[in-house]
C-alpha positions in Angstrom: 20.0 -30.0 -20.8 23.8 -29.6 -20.8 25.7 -30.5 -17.0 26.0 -26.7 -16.3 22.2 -26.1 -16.6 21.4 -28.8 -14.6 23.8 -28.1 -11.9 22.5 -24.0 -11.9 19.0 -25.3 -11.9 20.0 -27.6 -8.0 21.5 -25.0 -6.8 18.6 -22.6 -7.3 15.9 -24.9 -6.4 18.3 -26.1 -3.0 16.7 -25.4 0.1 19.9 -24.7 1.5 21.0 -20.9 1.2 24.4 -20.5 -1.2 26.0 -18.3 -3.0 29.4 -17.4 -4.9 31.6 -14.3 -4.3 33.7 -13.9 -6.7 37.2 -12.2 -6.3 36.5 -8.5 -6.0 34.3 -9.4 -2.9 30.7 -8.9 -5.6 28.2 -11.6 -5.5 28.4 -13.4 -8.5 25.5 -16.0 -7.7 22.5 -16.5 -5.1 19.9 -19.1 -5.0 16.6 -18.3 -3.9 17.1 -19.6 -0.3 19.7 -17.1 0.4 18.4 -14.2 -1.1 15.3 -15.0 1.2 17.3 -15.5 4.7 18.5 -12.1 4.0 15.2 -10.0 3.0 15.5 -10.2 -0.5 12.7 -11.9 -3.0 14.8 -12.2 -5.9 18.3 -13.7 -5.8 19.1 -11.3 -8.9 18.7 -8.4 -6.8 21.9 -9.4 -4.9 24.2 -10.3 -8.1 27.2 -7.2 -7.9 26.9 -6.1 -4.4 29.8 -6.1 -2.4 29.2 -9.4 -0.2 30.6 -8.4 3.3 28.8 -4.8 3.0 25.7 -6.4 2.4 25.3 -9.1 4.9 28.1 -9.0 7.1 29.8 -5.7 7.9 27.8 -5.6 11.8 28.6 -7.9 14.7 26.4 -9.5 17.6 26.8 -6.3 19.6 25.9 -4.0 16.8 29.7 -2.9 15.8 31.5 -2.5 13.1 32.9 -5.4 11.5 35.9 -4.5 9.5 35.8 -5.7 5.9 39.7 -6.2 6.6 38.8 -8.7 9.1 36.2 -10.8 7.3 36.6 -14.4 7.3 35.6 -15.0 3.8 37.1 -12.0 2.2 40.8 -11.4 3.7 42.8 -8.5 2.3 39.8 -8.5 0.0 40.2 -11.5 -1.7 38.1 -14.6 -0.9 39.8 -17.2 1.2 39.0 -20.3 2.4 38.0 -20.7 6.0 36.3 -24.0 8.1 33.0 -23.7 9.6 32.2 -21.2 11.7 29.3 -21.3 14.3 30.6 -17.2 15.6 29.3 -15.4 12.9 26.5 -13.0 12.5 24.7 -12.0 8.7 22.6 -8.8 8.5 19.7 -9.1 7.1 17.7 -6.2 4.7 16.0 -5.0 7.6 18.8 -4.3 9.6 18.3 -7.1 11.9 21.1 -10.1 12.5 21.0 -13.9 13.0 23.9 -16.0 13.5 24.8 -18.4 11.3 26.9 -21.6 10.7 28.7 -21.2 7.7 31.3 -22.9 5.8 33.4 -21.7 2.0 35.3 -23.8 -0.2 37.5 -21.7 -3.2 35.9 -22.2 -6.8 37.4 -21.2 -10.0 35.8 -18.7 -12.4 36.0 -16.9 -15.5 37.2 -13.9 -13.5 39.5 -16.0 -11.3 39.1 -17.2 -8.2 35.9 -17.1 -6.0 34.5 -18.5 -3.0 30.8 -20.8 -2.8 29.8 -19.8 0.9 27.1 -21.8 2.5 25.0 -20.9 5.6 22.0 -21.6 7.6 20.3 -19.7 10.5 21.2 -21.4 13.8 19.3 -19.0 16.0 16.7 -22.0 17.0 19.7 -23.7 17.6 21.6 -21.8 20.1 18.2 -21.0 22.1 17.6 -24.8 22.3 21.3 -25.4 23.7 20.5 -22.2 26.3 17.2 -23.5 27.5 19.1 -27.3 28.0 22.2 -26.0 29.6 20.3 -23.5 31.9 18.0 -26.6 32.9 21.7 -28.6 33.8 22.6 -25.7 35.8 19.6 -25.7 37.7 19.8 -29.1 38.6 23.3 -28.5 39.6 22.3 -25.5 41.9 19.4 -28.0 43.3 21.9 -30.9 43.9 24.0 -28.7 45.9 24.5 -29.0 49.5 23.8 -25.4 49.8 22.6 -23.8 46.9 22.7 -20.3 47.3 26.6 -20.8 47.8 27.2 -22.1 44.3 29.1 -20.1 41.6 27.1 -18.7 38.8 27.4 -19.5 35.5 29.5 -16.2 35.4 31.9 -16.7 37.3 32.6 -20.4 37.2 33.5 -19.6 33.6 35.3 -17.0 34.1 37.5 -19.7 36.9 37.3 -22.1 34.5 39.2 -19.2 32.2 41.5 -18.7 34.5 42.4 -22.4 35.6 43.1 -22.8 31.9 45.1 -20.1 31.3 47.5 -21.8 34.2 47.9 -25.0 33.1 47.5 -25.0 29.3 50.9 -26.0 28.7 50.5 -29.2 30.5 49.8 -31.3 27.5 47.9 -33.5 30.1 45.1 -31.0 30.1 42.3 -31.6 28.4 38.1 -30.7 28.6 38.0 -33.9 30.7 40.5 -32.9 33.2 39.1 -29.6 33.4 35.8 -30.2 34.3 36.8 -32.9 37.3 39.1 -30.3 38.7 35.8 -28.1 38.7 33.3 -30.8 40.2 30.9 -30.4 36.9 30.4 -32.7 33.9 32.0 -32.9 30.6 29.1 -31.9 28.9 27.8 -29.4 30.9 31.5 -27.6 30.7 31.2 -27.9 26.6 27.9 -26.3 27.1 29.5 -23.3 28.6 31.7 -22.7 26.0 29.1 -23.2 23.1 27.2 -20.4 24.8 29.7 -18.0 23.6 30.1 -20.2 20.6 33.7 -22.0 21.3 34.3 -25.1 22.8 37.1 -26.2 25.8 39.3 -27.9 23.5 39.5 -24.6 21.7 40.0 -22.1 24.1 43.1 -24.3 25.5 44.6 -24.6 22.2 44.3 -20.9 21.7 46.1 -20.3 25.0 49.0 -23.0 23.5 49.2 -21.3 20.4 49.1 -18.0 21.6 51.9 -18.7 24.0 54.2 -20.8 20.9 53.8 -17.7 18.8 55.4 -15.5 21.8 58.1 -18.1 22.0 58.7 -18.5 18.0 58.8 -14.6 18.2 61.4 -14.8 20.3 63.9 -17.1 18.8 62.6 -20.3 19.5 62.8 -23.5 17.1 59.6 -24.7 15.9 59.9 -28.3 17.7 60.8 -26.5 21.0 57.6 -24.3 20.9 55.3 -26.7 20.4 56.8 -29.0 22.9 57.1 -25.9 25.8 53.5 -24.9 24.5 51.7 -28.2 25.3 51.7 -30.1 21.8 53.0 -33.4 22.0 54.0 -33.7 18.7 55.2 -31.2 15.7 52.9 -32.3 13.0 49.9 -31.6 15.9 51.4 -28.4 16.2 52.3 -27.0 12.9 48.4 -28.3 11.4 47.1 -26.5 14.6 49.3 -23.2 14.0 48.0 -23.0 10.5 44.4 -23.2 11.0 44.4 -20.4 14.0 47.1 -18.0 12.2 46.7 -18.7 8.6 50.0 -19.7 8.0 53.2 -22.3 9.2 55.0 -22.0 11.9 58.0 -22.1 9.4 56.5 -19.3 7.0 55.7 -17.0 10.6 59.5 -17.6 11.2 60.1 -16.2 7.7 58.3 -12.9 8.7 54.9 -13.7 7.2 52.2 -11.7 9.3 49.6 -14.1 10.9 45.8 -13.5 11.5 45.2 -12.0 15.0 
């Protein structure tokens, strides 16, 4: 058995679901796993159909999800992406799951592809509901008067809010927001991963939102990051790339980022 077999015949038999879309957005290979987490018996079944219209063209709330906007398949080529806990597959059926994912670019007779691997994580995010909801219930119980506590509603949407204000104080971080809100670390990562994001994220989004407007307006690269809350360049240009999909330099250029 030559290397090649042997590595087809892992992937196949791997619990895990995979599979490869080549660059025209087709399915060039499924193992059994994944052709089963989406409805279908045999992974054959699935080899030439257009990936993101077969599995991923619907969102959480039953919308459209542009093919142009695609994680995986960006101006319809594959690209690579980091993992992603925000995403939703369609099954056969018509019903959705989300999934954690993650792609990493692969090389093919045709040209270039993508190996995209995924898992349901519906178990998951129902286990972190029922734990956080049990933390806020014990917060509601330790209060000196219950009723009068915020729900979880609108303490995020404060917490939102507080952020917004003071993410470009490179001080701020989840830490400092949760004391300036009386609640634990934990429980404020919690609130976040119910929408599936994190603190950290959301105020790096507002920095990086805000150094964009400034870099759109004629501002160097080391003065945006510094106004925007980075304390240093390379933290901001690695940060810039992985929200936008390009440099700060190459945005300055005129390249069109994600977003």
């Amino acid at each position: 058995m030559s290397f090649d077999e042997f590595a087809v015949q892992v992937l196949e038999r791997l619990p895990s679901p995979v599979w490869v879309v080549q660059g025209d957005g087709e399915i060039a290979f499924a193992n059994t796993a994944a052709a089963v987490e989406v409805g279908w018996s045999d992974p054959r079944q699935l080899l030439g159909m257009p990936s993101h219209e077969t599995v991923h063209h619907r969102r959480a709330d039953g919308s459209e999800y542009p093919r142009d906007a695609c994680l995986v398949l960006r101006n319809g080529t594959p690209m690579p992406c980091t993992p992603k806990s925000d995403e939703w597959f369609v099954r056969r059926d018509g019903s959705i799951f989300p999934i954690a994912w993650s792609c990493a670019p692969i090389e093919m007779h045709s040209g270039s592809g993508m190996v995209v691997a995924f898992r349901d994580v519906s178990d998951d995010r129902q286990q972190m509901q029922l734990l956080h909801g049990g933390q806020w219930e014990a917060i509601r119980e330790a209060a000196p008067r219950p009723a009068a506590v915020l729900s979880r509603e609108q303490l995020i949407d404060r917490i939102r809010t507080f952020i917004a204000a003071n993410a470009l104080d490179p001080t701020l971080d989840p830490a400092v927001v949760a004391k300036a809100h009386h609640i634990s670390l934990r429980l404020l990562q919690g609130l976040f991963a119910d929408e599936g994001s994190s603190p950290a994220r959301f105020i790096r989004d507002q920095r990086l939102t805000h150094a964009r407007t400034l870099l759109n307006n004629g501002h160097s690269i080391s003065r945006a990051g510094a106004l925007s809350g980075f304390s240093d360049l390379g933290t901001f240009t690695r940060a810039f790339r992985r929200r936008f999909g390009c440099t700060p330099s190459a945005f300055l250029r005129g390249y069109r980022t994600l977003p």
